[in-house]
N, C-alpha and C positions, 0 to 999 in steps of 0.2 A: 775275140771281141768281148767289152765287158759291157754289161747288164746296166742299163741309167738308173739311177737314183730314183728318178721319178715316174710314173705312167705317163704318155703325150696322150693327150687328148683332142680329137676334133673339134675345132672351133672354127670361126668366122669374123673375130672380130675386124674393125677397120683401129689403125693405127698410123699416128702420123710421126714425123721425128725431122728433122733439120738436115739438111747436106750444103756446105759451100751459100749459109745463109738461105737457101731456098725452103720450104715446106713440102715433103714428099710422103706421099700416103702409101700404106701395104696393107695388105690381108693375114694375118693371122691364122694361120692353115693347120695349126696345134699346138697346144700349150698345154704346161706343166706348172708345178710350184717352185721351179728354177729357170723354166727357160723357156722359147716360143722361136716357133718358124715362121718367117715373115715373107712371103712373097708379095717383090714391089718392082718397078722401074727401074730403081735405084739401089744399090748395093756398095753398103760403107765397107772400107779395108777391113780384114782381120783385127783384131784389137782394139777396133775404136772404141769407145766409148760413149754412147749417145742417152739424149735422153728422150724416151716414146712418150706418148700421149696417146690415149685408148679415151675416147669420145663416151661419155655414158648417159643415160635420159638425162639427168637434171645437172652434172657435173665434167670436171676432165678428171680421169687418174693419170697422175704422172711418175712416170719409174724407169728409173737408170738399169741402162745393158752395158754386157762387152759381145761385141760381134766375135763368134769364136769358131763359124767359119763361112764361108760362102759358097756358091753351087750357081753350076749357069746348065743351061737348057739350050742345046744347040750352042752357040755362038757366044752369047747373052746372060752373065749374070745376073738371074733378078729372085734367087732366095736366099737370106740372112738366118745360120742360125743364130740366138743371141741365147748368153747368161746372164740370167736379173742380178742386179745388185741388190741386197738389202731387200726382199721381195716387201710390199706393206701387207695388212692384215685384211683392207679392202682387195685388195688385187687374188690375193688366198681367197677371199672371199667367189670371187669370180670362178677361180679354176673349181671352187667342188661346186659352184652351180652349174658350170660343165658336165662335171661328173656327176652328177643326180639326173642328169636331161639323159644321160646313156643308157 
């Protein structure tokens, strides 16, 4: 098994993202400066490509995934892992104020 790139880190954020034109929201269960575990309702295919929306006090951040794999619980698909595209420098910003809260 190899070693990630990056440390996951505990989070909590809420995050929203599109499926079949609807708005569907997840939770953020850890993230990185590549990638973030998303448990939601709703779980896009393998390879999608979407783009999140992470809700912040005064702003939205917006930042394109590729879903790169899926997990269900019992029966039930409802965690996404995803890799950020192009991660931005506010988003970075996020994951070490993560990491200073440890």
């Amino acid at each position: 098994m190899t070693k990630r790139a990056f440390e996951r880190i505990p989070s909590s954020l809420v995050v929203k993202f599109l499926q079949d034109d609807s708005v569907c929201y997840g939770i953020v269960t850890n993230i990185s400066e590549k990638g973030m575990c998303i448990k939601s309702g709703v779980c896009l295919p393998c390879d999608s490509q979407i783009k999140l929306e992470i809700p912040l006090k005064d702003s939205q951040l917006e930042i394109f995934a590729k879903v790169i794999r899926v997990e269900k619980t019992s029966d039930f698909y409802d965690t996404m892992g995803v890799e950020l595209i192009r991660p931005t420098r506010k988003y970075l910003k996020i994951v070490n104020s993560f990491k200073t809260t440890l």
